[in-house]
C-alpha positions as a LaTeX table, in Angstrom:
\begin{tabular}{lrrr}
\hline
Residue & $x$ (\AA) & $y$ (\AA) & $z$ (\AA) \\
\hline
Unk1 & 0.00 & 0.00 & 0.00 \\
Unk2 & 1.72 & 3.34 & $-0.94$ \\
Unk3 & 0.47 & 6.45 & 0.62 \\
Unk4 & 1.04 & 9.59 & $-1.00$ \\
Unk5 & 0.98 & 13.03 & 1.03 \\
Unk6 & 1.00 & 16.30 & $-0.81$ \\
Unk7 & 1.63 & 18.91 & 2.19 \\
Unk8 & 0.74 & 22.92 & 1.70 \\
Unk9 & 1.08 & 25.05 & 4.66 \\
Unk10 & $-1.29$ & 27.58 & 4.69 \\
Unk11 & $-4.16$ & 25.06 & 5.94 \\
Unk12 & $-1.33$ & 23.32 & 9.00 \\
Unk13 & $-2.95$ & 24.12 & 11.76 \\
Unk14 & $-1.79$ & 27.19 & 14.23 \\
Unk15 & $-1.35$ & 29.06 & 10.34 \\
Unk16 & $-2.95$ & 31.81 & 9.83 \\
Unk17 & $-0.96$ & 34.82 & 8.68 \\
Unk18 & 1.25 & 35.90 & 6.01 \\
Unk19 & 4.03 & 36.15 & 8.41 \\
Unk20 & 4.08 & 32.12 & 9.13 \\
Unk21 & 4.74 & 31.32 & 5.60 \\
Unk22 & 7.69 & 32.37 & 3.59 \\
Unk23 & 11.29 & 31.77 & 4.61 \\
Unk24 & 12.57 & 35.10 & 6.31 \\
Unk25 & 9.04 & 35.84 & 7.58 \\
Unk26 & 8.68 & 36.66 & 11.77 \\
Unk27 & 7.27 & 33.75 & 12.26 \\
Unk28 & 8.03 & 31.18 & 9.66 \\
Unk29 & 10.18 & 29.16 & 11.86 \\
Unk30 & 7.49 & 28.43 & 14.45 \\
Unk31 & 5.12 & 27.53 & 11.30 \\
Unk32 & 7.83 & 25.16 & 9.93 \\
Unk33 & 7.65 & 23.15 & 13.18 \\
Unk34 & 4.27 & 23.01 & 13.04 \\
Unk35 & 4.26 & 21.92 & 9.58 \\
Unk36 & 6.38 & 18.78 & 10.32 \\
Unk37 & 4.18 & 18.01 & 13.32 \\
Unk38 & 1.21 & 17.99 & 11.19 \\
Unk39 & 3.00 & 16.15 & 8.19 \\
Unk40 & 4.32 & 13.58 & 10.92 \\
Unk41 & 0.56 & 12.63 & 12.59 \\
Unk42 & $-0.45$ & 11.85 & 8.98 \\
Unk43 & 2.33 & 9.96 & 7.81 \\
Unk44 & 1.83 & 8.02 & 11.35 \\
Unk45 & $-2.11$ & 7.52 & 10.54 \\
Unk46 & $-0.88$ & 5.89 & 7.25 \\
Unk47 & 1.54 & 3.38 & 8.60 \\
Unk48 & $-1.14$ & 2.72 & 11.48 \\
Unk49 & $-3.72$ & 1.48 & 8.29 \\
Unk50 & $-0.82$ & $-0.51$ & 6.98 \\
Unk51 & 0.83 & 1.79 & 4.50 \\
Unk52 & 4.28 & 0.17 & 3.92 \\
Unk53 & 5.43 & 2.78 & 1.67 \\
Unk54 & 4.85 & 6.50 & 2.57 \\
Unk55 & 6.00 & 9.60 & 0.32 \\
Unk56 & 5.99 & 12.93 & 1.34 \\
Unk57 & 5.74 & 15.68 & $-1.06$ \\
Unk58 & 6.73 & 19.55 & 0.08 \\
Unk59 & 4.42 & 21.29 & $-2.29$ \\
Unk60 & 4.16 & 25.01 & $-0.74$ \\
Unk61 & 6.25 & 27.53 & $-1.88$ \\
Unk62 & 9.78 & 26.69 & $-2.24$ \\
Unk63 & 9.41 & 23.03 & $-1.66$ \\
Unk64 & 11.87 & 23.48 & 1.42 \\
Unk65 & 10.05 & 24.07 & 4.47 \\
Unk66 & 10.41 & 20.81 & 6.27 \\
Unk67 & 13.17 & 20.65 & 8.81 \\
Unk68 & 14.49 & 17.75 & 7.92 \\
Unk69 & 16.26 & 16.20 & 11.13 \\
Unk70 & 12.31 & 16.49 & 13.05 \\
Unk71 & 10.53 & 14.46 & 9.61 \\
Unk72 & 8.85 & 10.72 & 10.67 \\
Unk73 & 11.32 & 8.10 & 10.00 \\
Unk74 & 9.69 & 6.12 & 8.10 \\
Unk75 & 8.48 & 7.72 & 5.38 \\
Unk76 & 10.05 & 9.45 & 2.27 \\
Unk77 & 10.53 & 13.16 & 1.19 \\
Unk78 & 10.48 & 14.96 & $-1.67$ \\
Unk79 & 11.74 & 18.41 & $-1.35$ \\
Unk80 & 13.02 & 21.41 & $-3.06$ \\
Unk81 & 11.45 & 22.92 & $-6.56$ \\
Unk82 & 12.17 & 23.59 & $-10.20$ \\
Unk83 & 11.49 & 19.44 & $-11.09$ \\
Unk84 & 9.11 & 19.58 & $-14.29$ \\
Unk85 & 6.60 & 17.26 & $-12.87$ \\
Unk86 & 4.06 & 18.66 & $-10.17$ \\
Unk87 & 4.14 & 14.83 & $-8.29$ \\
Unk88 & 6.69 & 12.91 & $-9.26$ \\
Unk89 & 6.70 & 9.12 & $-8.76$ \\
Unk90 & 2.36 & 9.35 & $-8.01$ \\
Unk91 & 1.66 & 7.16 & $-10.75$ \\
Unk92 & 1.63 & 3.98 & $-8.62$ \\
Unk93 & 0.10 & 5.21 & $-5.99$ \\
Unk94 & $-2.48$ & 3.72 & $-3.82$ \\
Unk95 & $-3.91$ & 7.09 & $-2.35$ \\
Unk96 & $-3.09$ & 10.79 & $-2.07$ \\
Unk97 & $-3.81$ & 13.11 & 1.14 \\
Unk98 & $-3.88$ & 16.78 & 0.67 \\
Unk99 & $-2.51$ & 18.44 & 3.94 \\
Unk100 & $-2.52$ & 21.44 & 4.88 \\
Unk101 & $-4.42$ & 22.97 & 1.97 \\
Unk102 & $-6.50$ & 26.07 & 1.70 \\
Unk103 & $-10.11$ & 26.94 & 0.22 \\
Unk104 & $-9.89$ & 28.17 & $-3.60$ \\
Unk105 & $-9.77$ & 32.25 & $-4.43$ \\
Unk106 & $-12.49$ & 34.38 & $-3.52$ \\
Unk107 & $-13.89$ & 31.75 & $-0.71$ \\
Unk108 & $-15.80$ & 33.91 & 2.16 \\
Unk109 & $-14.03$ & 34.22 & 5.46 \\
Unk110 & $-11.59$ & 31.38 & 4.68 \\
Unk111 & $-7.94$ & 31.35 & 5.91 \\
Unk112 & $-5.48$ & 32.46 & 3.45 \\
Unk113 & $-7.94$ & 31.61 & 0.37 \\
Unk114 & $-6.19$ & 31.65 & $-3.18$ \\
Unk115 & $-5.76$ & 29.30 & $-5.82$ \\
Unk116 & $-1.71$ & 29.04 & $-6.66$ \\
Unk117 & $-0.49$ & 32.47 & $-6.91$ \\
Unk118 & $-2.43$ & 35.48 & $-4.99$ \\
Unk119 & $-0.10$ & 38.20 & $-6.99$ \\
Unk120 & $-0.49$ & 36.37 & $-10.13$ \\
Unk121 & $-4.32$ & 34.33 & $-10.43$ \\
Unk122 & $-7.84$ & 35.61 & $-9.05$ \\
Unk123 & $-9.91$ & 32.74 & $-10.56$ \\
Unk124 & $-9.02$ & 29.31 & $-12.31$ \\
Unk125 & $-11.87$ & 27.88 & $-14.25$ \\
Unk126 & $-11.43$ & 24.00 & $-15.08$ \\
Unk127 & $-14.50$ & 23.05 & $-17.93$ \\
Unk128 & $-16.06$ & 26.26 & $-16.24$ \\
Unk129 & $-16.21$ & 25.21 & $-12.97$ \\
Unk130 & $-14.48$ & 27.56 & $-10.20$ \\
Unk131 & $-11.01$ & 25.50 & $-9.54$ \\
Unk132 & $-8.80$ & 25.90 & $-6.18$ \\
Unk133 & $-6.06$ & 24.24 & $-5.27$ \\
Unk134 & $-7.80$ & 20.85 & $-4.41$ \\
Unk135 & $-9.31$ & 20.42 & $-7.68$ \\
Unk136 & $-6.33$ & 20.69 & $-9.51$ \\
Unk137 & $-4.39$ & 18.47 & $-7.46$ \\
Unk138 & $-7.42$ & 16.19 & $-7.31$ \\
Unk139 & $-7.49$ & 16.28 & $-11.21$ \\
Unk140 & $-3.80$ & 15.65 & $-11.41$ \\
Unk141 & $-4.01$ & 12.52 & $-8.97$ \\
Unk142 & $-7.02$ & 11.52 & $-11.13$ \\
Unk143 & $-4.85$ & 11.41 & $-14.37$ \\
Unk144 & $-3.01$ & 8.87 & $-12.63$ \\
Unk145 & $-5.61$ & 6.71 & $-11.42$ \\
Unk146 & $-5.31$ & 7.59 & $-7.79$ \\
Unk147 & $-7.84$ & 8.90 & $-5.20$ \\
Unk148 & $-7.76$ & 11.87 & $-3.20$ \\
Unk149 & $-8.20$ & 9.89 & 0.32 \\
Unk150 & $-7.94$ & 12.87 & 2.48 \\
Unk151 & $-7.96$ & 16.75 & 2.94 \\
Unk152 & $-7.17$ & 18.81 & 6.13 \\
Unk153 & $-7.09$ & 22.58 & 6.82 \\
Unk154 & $-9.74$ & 25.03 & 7.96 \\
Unk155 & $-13.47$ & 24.36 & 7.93 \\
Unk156 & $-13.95$ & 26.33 & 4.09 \\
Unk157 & $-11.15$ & 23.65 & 2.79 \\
Unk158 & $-12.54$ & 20.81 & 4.43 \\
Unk159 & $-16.05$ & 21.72 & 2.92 \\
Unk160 & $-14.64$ & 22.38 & $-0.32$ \\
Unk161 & $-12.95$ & 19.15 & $-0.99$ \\
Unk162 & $-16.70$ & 17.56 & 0.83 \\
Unk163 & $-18.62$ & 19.04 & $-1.82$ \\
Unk164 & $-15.74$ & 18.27 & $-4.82$ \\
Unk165 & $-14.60$ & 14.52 & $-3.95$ \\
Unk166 & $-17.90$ & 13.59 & $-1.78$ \\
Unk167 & $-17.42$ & 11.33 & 1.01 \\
Unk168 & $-13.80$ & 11.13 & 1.65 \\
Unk169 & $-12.02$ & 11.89 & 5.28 \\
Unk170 & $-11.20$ & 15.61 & 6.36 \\
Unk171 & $-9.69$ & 16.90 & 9.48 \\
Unk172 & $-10.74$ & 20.78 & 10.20 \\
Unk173 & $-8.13$ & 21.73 & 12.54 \\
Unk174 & $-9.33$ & 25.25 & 12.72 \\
Unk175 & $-12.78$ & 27.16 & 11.71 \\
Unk176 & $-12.00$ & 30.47 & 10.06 \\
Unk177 & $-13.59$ & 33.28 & 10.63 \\
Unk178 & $-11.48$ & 35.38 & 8.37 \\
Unk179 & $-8.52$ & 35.62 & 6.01 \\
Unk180 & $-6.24$ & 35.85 & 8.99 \\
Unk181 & $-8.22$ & 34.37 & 11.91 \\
Unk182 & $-9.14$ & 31.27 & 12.79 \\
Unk183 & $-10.52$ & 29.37 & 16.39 \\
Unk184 & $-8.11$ & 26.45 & 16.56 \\
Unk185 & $-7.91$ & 23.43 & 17.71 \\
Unk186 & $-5.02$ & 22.80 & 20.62 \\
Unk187 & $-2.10$ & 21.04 & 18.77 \\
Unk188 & $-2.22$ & 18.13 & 20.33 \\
Unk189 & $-6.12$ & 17.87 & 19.96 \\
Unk190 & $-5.03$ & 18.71 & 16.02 \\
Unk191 & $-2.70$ & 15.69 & 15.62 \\
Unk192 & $-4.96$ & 13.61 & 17.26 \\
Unk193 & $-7.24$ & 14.28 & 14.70 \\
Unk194 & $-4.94$ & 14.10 & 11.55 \\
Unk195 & $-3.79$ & 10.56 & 12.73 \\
Unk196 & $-7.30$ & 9.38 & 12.98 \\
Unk197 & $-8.50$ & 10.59 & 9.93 \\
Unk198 & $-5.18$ & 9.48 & 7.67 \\
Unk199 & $-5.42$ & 6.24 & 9.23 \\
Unk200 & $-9.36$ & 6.05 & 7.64 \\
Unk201 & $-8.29$ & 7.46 & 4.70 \\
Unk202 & $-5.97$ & 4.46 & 4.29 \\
Unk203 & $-8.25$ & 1.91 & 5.02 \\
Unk204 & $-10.49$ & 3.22 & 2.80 \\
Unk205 & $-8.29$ & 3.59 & $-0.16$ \\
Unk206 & $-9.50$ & 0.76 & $-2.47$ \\
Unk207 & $-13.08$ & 1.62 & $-2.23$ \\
Unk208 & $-12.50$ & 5.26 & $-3.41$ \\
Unk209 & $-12.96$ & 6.94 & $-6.61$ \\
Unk210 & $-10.69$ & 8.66 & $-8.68$ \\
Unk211 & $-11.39$ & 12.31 & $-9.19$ \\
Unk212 & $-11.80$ & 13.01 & $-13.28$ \\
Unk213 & $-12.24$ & 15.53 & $-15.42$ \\
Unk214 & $-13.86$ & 14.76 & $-19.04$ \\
Unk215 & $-11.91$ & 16.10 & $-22.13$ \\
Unk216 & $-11.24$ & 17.97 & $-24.08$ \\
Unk217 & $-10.66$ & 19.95 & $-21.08$ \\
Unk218 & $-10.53$ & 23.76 & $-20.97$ \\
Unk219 & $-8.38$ & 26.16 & $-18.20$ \\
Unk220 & $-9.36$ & 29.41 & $-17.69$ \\
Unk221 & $-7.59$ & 31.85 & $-15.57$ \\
Unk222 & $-8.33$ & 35.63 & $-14.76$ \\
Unk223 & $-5.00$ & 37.03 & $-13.88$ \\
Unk224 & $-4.52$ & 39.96 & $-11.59$ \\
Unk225 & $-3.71$ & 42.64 & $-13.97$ \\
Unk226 & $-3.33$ & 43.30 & $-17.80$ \\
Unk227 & 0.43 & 43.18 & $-17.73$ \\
Unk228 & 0.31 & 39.41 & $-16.96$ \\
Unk229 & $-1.69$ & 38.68 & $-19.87$ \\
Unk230 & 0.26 & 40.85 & $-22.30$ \\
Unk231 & 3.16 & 38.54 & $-21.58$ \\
Unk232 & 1.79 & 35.59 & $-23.27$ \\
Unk233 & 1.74 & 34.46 & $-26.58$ \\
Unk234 & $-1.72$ & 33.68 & $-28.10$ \\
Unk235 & $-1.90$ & 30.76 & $-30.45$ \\
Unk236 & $-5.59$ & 30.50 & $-31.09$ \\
Unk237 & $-5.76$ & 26.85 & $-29.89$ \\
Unk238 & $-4.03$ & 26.01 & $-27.00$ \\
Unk239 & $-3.86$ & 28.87 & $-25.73$ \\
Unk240 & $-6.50$ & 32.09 & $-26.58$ \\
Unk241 & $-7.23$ & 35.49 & $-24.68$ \\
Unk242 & $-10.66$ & 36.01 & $-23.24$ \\
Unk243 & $-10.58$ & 39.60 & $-22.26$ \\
Unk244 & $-7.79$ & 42.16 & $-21.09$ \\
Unk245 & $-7.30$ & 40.24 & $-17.57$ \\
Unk246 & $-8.77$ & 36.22 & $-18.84$ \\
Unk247 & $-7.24$ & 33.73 & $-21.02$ \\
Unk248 & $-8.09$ & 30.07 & $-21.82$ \\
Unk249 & $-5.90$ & 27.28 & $-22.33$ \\
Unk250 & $-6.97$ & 23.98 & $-24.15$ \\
Unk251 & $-5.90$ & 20.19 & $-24.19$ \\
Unk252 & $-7.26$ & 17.08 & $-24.70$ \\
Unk253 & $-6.43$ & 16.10 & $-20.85$ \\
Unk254 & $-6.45$ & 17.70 & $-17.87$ \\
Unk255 & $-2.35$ & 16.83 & $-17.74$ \\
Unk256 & $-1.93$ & 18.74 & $-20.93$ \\
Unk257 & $-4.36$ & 21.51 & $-20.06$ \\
Unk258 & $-3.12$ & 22.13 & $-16.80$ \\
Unk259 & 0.50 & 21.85 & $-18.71$ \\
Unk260 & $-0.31$ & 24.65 & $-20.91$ \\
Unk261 & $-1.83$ & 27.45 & $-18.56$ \\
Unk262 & 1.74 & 26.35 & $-16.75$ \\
Unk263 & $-0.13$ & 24.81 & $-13.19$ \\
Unk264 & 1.39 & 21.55 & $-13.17$ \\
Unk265 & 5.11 & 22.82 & $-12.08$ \\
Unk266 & 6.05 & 23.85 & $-9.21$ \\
Unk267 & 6.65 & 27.31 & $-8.38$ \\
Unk268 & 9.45 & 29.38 & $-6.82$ \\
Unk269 & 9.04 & 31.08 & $-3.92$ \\
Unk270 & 8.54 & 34.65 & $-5.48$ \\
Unk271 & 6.18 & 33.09 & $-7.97$ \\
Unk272 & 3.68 & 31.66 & $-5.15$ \\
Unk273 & 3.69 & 33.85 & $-2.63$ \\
Unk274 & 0.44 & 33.67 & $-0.80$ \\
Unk275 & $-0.13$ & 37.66 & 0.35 \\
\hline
\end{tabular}
């Protein structure tokens, strides 16, 4: 049984401002700790369900926010950015949690809501439905054959994956109440609950479905300002402007869709800054 955990950190519980999440930030070292606390109940709830191969993906930001010498034994890491694959080595994999994640863009009283870049993206569109975050990793996953299991952050997350995947397992570890305020659970109430809820996840794995999107499939992002769009190079199939701020990308997958509008990569720190 491989287990495969995709960990953001704007949904770890404790995070709520800006301040907790890029390196150099007040408070980013306290975050980072309890980003590998969080990553660590999970991974533990996996083995617990009999996962006998765990990987651990750093998808927020630069890729390197784990500290590395406090990261569960027995799993595997893969850290650091600028690899041409979003996932690597998902393909054969059992199940996928989504940790730490966020509600999509424009999401009420949600902590930290955006969907990849908040300087770059205010709304993704996948086949005209209003994509965040989960979707597209969903979707990715999907293209592979492998369920999302599992999705933790605040209450707006939670829901949103509820409402996208159905009946999988999600652990609210805090109920927002604003972009930068939250009423948390206690940590150790929060790890509690991520190790119960990976373990289920895990034993559930072969009874749950796939998310996927039907093709052709169609990306459409509204950028933050004209500038962004002026920068890119219209081909009238793949890729086609919208309006002065919208453009739509085309493929006939969601891999080569989500390849085109450039959401399948990782992004560098300055590119992804959540503000």
């Amino acid at each position: 049984m491989k287990a495969y955990i995709a960990v953001d950190m704007e949904g770890i519980s404790g995070v709520i401002i800006s301040e907790q999440l890029l390196h150099g930030r007040l408070f980013y070292q306290e975050a980072r700790r309890q980003l590998v606390n969080d990553t660590n109940a999970v991974i533990a709830g996996a083995l617990e369900a009999g996962a006998d191969d765990v990987l651990v993906i750093d998808a927020h930001a630069s890729g390197f926010n784990f500290i590395y010498e406090e990261l569960h034994p027995a799993a595997d890491y893969i850290m650091g950015g600028a690899h041409q694959v979003r996932f690597p080595f998902l393909e054969d994999s059992d199940v996928m949690m989504l940790v730490g994640y966020h509600a999509m863009s424009g999401t009420a009283n949600a902590v930290r809501d955006h969907t990849m870049s908040s300087a770059n993206y205010q709304d993704v569109l996948i086949n005209g439905l209003p994509a965040g975050e989960i979707m597209i990793d969903a979707a990715l996953a999907g293209s592979h054959g492998v369920p999302v299991g599992l999705v933790t952050g605040d209450d707006k997350a939670c829901g949103e994956a509820r409402q996208l995947l159905g009946n999988i397992e999600t652990a609210e570890v805090k109920q927002a109440i604003g972009r930068h305020a939250a009423r948390m659970l206690s940590p150790a109430r929060a790890r509690e609950l991520l190790q119960e809820r990976a373990r289920r996840a895990v034993e559930r794995a072969g009874s749950l479905t796939p998310y996927m999107v039907s093709p052709p499939v169609t990306v459409r992002i509204c950028y933050n300002s004209t500038d962004l769009v002026d920068r890119i190079y219209f081909d009238g199939n793949t890729c086609r402007k919208i309006d002065s701020r919208t453009v739509e990308y085309r493929g006939d997958d969601v891999l080569s869709a989500l390849s085109a509008a450039k959401l399948v990569q990782p992004y560098s720190t300055a590119e992804r800054s959540d503000t």
